[in-house]
C-alpha positions, 0 to 999 in steps of 0.5 A, spaced: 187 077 237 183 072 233 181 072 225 175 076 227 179 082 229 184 081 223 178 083 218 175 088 222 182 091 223 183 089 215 176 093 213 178 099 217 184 101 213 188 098 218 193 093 216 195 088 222 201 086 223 204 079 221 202 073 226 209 071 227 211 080 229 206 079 235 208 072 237 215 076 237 213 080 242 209 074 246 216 072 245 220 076 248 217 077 254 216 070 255 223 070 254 225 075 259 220 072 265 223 065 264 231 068 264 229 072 270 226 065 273 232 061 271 237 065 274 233 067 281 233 059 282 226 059 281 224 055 275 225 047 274 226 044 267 217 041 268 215 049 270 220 051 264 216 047 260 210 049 261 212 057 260 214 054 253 209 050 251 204 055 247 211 055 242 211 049 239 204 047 235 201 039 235 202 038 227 197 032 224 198 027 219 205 027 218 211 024 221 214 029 226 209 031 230 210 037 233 213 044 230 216 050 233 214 056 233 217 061 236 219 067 232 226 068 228 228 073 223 229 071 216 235 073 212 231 079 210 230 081 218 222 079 217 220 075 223 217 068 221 216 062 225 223 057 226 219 051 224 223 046 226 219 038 226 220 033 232 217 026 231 216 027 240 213 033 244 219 033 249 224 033 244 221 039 241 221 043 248 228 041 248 229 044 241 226 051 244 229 051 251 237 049 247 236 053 241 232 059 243 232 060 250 239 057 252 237 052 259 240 046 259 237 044 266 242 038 266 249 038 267 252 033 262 260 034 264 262 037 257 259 030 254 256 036 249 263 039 248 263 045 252 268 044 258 264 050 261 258 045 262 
């Protein structure tokens, strides 16, 4: 939904959801996909990336480049962007895929301290 659509909502008497409650649900269906791909042996790390790659946003004039946007809950349960910042764009896509979807696509020999990995 674009801005345009927002105030037309907004001028009807409607009152839109918060960006980040939509992107919530973009969330968890892309999730479910991409969890049902990695587990049927049909995703890569390079296709996984792709899939998640409209969740980090590029970040200008600062330091650390690239944000996370996938959606989480607050303490007050109100769905709002991670917004972790990583200086390189394939560390933020690691970031998503071992922080929010859990993949790891390569196995590390319990080197992370799981001895299950």
């Amino acid at each position: 939904m674009n801005d345009q659509q927002f105030e037309g909502l907004r001028r009807s008497g409607i009152t839109p959801l918060p960006e980040a409650a939509w992107d919530m649900v973009r969330w968890e269906n892309a999730r479910e996909v991409l969890t049902s791909k990695i587990a049927g042996g049909e995703a890569d790390s390079t296709s996984v990336d792709d899939d998640l790659k409209s969740f980090i946003s590029k970040v200008e004039g600062t330091p650390r480049d690239y944000r996370c946007m996938v959606p989480i809950y607050d303490s007050q349960n109100n769905p709002v962007h991670c917004g972790h910042q990583i200086q390189r764009k394939d560390r933020i896509l690691c970031h998503v895929k071992d922080k929010h979807l859990h993949y790891r696509a390569f196995l590390c020999e319990g080197r992370c301290g799981r001895v299950d990995w």
